[in-house]
C-alpha positions in Angstrom: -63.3 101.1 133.6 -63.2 98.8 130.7 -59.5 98.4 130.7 -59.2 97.8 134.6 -62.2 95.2 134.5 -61.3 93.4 131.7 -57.6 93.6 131.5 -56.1 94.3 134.3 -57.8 93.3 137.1 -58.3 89.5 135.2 -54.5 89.2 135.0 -54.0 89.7 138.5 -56.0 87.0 139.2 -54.4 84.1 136.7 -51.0 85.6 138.5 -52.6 84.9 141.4 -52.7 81.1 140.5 -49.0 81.5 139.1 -49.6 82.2 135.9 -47.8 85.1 133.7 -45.7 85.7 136.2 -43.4 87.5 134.0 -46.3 90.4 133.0 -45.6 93.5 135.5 -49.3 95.6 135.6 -47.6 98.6 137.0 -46.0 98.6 134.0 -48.7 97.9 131.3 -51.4 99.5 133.1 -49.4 102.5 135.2 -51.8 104.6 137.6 -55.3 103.3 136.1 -56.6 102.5 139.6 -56.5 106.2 140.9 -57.9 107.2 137.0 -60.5 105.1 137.7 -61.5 106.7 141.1 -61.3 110.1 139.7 -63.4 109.3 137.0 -65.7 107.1 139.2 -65.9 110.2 141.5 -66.5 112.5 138.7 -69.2 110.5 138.0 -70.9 109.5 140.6 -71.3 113.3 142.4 -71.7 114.9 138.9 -75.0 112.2 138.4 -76.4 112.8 141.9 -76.1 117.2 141.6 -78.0 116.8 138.8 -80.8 114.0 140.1 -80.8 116.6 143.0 -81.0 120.2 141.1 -83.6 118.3 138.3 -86.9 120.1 138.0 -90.1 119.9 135.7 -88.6 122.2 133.6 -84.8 121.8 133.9 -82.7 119.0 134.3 -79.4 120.5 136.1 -77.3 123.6 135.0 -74.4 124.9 134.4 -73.8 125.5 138.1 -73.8 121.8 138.8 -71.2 120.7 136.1 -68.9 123.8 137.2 -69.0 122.1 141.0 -68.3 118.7 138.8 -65.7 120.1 137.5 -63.8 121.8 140.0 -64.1 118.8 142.0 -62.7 116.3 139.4 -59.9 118.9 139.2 -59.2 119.1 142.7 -59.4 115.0 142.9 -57.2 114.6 140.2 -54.2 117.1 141.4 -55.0 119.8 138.8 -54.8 117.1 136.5 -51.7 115.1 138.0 -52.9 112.0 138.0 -53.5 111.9 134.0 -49.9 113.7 133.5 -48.2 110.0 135.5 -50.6 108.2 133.0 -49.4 110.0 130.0 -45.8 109.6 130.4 -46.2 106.0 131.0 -48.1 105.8 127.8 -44.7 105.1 125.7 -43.2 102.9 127.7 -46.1 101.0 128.1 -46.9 100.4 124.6 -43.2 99.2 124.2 -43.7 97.0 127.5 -47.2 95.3 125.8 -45.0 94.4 122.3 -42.4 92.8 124.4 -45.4 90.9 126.6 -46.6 89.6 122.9 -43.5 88.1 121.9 -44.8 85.5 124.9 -47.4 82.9 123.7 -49.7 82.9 127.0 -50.0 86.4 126.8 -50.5 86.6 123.4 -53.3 84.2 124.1 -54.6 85.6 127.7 -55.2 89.0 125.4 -57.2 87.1 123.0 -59.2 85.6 125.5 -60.2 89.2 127.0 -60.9 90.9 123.8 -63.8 88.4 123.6 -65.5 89.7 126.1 -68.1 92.2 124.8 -67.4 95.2 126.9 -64.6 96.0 124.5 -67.1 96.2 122.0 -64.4 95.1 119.5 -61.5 97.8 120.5 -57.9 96.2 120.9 -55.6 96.7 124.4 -53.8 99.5 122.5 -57.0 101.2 121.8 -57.9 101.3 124.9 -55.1 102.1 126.5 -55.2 105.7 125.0 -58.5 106.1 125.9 -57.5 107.9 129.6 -55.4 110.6 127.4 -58.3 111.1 125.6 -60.4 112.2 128.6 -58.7 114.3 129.6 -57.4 116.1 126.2 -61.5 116.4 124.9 -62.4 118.1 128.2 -61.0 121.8 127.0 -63.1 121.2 123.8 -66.0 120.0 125.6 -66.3 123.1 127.9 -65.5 125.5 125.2 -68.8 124.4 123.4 -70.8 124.5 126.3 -69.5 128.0 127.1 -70.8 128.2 123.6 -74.4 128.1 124.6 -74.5 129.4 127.8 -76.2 133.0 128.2 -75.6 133.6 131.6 -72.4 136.3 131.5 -71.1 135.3 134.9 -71.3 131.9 134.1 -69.6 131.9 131.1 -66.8 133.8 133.2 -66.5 130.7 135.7 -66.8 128.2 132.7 -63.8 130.1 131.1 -61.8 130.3 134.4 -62.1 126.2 134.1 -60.8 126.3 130.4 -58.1 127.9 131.5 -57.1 126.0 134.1 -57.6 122.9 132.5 -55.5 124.3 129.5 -52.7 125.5 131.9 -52.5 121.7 133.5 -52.4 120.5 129.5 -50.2 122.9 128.9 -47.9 121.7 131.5 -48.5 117.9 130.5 -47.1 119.0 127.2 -43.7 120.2 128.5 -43.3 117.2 130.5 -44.0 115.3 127.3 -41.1 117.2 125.4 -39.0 116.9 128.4 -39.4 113.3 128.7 -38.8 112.7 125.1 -35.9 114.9 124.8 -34.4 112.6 128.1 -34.9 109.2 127.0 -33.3 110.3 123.4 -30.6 112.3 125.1 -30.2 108.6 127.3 -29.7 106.7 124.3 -27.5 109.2 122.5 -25.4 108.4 125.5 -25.3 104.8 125.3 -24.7 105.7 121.7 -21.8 107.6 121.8 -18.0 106.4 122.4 -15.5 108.8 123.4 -11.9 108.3 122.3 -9.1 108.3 124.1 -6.4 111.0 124.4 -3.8 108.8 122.5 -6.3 108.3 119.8 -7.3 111.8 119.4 -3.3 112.6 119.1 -1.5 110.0 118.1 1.9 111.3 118.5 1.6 112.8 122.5 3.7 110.9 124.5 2.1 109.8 127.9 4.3 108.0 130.6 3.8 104.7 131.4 2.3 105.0 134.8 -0.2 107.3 132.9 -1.4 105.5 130.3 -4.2 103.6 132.5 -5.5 106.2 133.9 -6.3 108.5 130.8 -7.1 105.0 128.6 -10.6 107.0 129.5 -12.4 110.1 128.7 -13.3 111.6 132.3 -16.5 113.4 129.9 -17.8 110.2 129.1 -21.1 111.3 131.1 -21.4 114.2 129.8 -24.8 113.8 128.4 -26.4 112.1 131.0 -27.3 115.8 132.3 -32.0 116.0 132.7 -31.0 120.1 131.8 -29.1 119.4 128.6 -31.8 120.0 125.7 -31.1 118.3 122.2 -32.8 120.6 119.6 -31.5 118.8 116.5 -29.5 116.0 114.6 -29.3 114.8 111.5 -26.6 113.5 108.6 -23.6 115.4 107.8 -20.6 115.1 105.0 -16.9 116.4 106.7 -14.9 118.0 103.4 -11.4 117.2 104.9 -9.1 118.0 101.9 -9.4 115.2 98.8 -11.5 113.2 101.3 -15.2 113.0 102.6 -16.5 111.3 105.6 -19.8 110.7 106.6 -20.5 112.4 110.3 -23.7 112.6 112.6 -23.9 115.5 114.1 -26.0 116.6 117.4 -27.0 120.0 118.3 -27.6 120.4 121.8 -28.7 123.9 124.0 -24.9 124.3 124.6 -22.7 122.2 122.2 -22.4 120.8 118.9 -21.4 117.1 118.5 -19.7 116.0 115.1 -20.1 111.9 115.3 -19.1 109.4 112.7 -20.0 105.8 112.9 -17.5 103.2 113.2 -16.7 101.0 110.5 -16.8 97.6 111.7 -20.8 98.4 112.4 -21.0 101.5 109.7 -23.7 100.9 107.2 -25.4 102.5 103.9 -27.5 105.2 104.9 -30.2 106.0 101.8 -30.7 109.7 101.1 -34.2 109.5 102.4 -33.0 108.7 106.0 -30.5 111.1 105.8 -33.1 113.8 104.8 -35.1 112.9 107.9 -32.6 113.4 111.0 -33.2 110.6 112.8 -30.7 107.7 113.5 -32.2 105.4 116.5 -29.6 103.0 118.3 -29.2 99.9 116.6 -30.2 96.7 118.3 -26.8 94.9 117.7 -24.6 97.8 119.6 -23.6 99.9 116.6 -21.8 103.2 118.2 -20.9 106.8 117.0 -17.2 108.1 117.8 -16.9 111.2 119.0 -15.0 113.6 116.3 -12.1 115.5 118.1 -14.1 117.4 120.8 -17.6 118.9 121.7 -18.0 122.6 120.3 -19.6 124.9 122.6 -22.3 127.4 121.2 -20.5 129.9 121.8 -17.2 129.3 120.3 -17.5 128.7 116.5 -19.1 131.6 113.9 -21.0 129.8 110.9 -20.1 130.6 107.3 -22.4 129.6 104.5 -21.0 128.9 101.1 -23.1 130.8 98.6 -24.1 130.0 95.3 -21.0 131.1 93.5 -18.6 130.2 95.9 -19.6 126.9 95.8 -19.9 127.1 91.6 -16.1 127.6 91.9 -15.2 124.9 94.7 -17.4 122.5 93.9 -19.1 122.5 97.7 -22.9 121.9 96.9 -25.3 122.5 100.6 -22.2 123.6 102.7 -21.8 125.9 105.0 -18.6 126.3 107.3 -17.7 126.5 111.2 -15.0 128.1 112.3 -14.0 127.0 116.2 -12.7 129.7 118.3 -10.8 129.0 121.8 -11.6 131.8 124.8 -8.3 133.4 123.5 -9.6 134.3 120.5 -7.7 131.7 118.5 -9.2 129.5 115.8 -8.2 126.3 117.0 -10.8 124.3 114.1 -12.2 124.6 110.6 -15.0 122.6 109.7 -16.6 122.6 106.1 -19.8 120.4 106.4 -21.9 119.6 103.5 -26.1 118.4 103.9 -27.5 116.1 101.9 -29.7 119.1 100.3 -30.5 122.4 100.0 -33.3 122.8 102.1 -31.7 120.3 104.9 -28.7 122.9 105.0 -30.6 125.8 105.5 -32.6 124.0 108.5 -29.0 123.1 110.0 -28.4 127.1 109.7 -31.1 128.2 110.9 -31.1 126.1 114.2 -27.6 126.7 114.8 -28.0 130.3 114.5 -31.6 130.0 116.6 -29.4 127.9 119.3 -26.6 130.3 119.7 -28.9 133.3 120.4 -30.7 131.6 122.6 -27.5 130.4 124.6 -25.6 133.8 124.1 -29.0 135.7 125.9 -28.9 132.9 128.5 -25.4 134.0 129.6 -25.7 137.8 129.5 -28.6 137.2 131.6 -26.5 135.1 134.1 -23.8 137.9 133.7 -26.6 140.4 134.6 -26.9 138.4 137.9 -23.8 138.2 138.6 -22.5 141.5 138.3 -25.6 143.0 140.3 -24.6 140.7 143.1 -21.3 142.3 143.0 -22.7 145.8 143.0 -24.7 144.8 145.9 -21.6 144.0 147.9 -20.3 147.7 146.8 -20.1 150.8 149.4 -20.1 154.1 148.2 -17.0 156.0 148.4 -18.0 158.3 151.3 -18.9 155.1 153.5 -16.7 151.9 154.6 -13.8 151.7 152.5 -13.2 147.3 151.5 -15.9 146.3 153.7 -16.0 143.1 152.6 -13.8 140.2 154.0 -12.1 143.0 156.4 -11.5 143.1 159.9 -13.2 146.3 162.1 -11.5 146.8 165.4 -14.3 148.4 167.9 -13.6 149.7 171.5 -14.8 149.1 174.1 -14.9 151.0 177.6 -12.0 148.8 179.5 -10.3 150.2 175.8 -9.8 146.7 174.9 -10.4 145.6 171.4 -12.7 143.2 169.7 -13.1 141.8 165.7 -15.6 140.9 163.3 -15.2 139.6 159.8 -18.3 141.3 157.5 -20.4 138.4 155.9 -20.0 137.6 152.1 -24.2 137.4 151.7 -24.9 141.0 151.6 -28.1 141.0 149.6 -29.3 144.5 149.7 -27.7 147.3 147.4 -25.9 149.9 149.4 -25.7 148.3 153.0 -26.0 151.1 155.7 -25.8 150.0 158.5 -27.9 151.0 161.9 -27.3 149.6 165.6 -29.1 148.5 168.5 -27.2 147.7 171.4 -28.5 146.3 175.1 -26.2 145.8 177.6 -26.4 143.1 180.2 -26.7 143.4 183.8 -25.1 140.3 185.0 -21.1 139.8 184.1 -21.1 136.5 181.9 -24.7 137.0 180.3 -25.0 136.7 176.6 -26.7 139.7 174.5 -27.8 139.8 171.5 -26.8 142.6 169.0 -29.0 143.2 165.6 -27.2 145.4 162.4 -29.7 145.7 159.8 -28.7 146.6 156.5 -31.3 148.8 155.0 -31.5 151.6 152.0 -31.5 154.6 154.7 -29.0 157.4 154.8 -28.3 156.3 158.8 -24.5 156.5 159.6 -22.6 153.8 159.0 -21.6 151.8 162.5 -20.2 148.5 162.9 -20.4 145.9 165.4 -18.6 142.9 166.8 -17.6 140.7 169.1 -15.4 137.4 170.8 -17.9 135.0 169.5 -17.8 134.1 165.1 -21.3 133.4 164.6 -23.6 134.8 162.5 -27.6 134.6 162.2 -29.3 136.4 158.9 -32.7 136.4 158.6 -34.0 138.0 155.5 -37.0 140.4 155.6 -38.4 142.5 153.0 -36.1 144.9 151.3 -34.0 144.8 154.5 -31.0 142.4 156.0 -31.2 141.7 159.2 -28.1 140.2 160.7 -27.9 139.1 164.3 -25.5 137.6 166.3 -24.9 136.6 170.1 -22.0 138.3 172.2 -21.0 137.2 175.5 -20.5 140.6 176.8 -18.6 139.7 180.3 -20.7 142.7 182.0 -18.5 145.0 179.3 -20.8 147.6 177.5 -19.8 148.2 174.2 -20.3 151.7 172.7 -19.9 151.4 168.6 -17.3 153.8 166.5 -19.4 155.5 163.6 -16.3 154.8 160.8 
């Protein structure tokens, strides 16, 4: 309330009579109206249960801040509204050292911080205050739980932990998501990708060519919200009597080798390098791209032991090896880390990334391939069911067609009929095939019209579709 009464609410109203028209609230202060009526709700029915439940001898129970509390939780989304204040936090405290560059608000915050309802705290102090509601609240009702006797109601106050963990839980994720985004974002305006001509220098590329591959069509490549970076850092490329210094990026599905050019290249100390981080640099420096991206699962990892590197001289290296789909090592690069223990972090994340990537695809394999079994008969049934046209008589002994859907969802689809004939020539019918896991005889219906209907039930697939019979009935062939 502090922060909306003081702060924000005040510089609304100097805007109002044109002044710091260049401070945005929304962006400073993000959702602290509806935090406020949350907590002002909290408050207010929290206060009155427990004027109304107060006795001589008690003053409220636990009963009354369980209601509080499931009330607050339904009010608040489960905790949404304090997940959009918390991801606004960063940007906001990077919006509030912009605003202080600017002399009038640099002076409108001095003016508020006089007033003594901030009893001294600064706008950055109380602008984590909201996250700090919310965070305390697990360790608040874990220590009343603490002291409660009553057995169910400790089983309702720990059914509020855990929802109230679950809903921090989840604000953490986002967290991690949104940080991994905005880096990922800036890695991208980072990064230059080099042209074909200047990856190989000697491929010839006709004239009325050379415009349109000038560009890299993968330049975007990392503007993906799925792609996950799980670690960077500095890096030293052995190429033969020569060393260059590289920046590489591990991602959930490649590895990026970088190195920084040299018209904006500068010394890096070891201390920087040790750290793995390299932030964007205000005056545009940029990484090139070295060669191509490597995915996860097309390089093996070979570290250089102790004595091997005793011999060759290779101190923290280790080695990948790139591998095309054909099996052919198309790439051989010996990378050395600034030390020991940063080398063995790079191996164990690469290793830890290309698990996780190879289980990630034998699971999508898994799927796939039980899809395909799903569209599979048994021998003794429909031979090449699928995509195949069945000729069915009828009783004028003409024929009629039907192609078999692609979205056959059930394993082993036989099929059963149900057939009504129409009593007027021209009226349209409706016939239904369900595939179901029953032993029924395979039969197969169609007819002059192309559309199908599916409707999805239960371990069953119902597919229907309308056939204007022409007063014709139609008796089905068991194949």
């Amino acid at each position: 309330m502090v922060l909306k009464h003081v702060f924000m609410e005040p510089m609304k109203k100097v805007q109002v009579e044109n002044h710091l028209m260049f401070a945005e609230p929304q962006d400073l202060f993000g959702n602290l109206d509806e935090l406020c009526f949350v907590s002002y709700t909290f408050c207010k029915d929290f206060i009155s249960a427990l004027l109304a439940h107060m006795s001589p001898t008690e003053f409220g129970g636990t009963e009354v801040l369980l209601n509080a509390i499931q009330k607050l939780t339904i009010h608040s989304g489960n905790g949404e509204v304090y997940h959009n204040y918390c991801l606004n936090y960063s940007n906001a405290l990077n919006y509030l050292e912009t605003l202080r560059q600017k002399d009038d608000f640099a002076e409108f915050e001095k003016w508020c911080q006089h007033d003594p309802r901030c009893n001294r705290l600064q706008l950055t102090d109380l602008l984590v205050a909201p996250m700090q509601h919310w965070t305390k609240l697990p360790l608040l009702i874990g220590n009343i739980r603490k002291y409660t006797l009553n057995q169910e109601e400790q089983s309702q106050l720990t059914y509020s932990l855990q929802t109230i963990e679950k809903s921090l839980g989840k604000l953490q994720d986002k967290m991690k998501w949104l940080q991994n985004f905005e880096r990922v974002q800036e890695i991208q305006k980072q990064i230059v990708w080099p042209a074909v001509g200047e990856l190989e220098p000697r491929v010839f590329i006709p004239e009325f060519m050379k415009s349109t591959l000038s560009k890299q069509p993968c330049e975007k490549l990392l503007e993906s919200h799925k792609r996950q970076l799980l670690y960077e850092g500095h890096l030293t490329l052995v190429e033969g009597a020569k060393t260059t210094d590289m920046y590489a990026f591990l991602f959930d599905d490649i590895l990026l080798l970088t190195k920084a050019k040299k018209s904006t290249r500068k010394k890096i100390s070891v201390a920087e390098m040790n750290s793995g981080n390299l932030k964007c640099q205000p005056d545009g420096a940029t990484l090139l791209v070295y060669r191509q991206p490597i995915a996860l699962d097309r390089f093996s990892i070979h570290e250089v032991g102790s004595s091997d590197a005793a011999v060759t001289g290779l101190k923290n290296a280790f080695v990948v090896v790139q591998i095309s789909r054909f099996q052919q090592i198309i790439g051989v690069y010996t990378l050395q880390a600034p030390s020991d223990a940063t080398k063995h972090l790079w191996l164990a994340h690469l290793g830890e990334a290309q698990e996780n990537y190879k289980e990630i695809n034998i699971a999508d394999v898994g799927r796939q391939n039980s899809f395909k079994e799903n569209l599979k008969l048994d021998d003794d049934d429909v031979d090449d069911v699928k995509g195949s046209d069945r000729p069915l008589a009828t009783q004028d002994n003409s024929l009629i067609t039907e192609k078999i859907g692609e979205n056959v969802l059930d394993s082993k689809p036989y099929i059963t009929h149900s057939i009504a004939t129409p009593r007027n020539r021209g009226q349209s019918d409706k016939f239904t095939v369900d595939y179901t896991r029953s032993r029924t005889a395979p039969c197969h219906i169609g007819g002059h019209d192309n559309s199908l209907h599916h409707d999805y039930t239960g371990q069953s697939l119902h597919m229907s579709r309308s056939v204007d019979l022409g007063g014709v009935n139609i008796e089905p062939i068991y194949l």
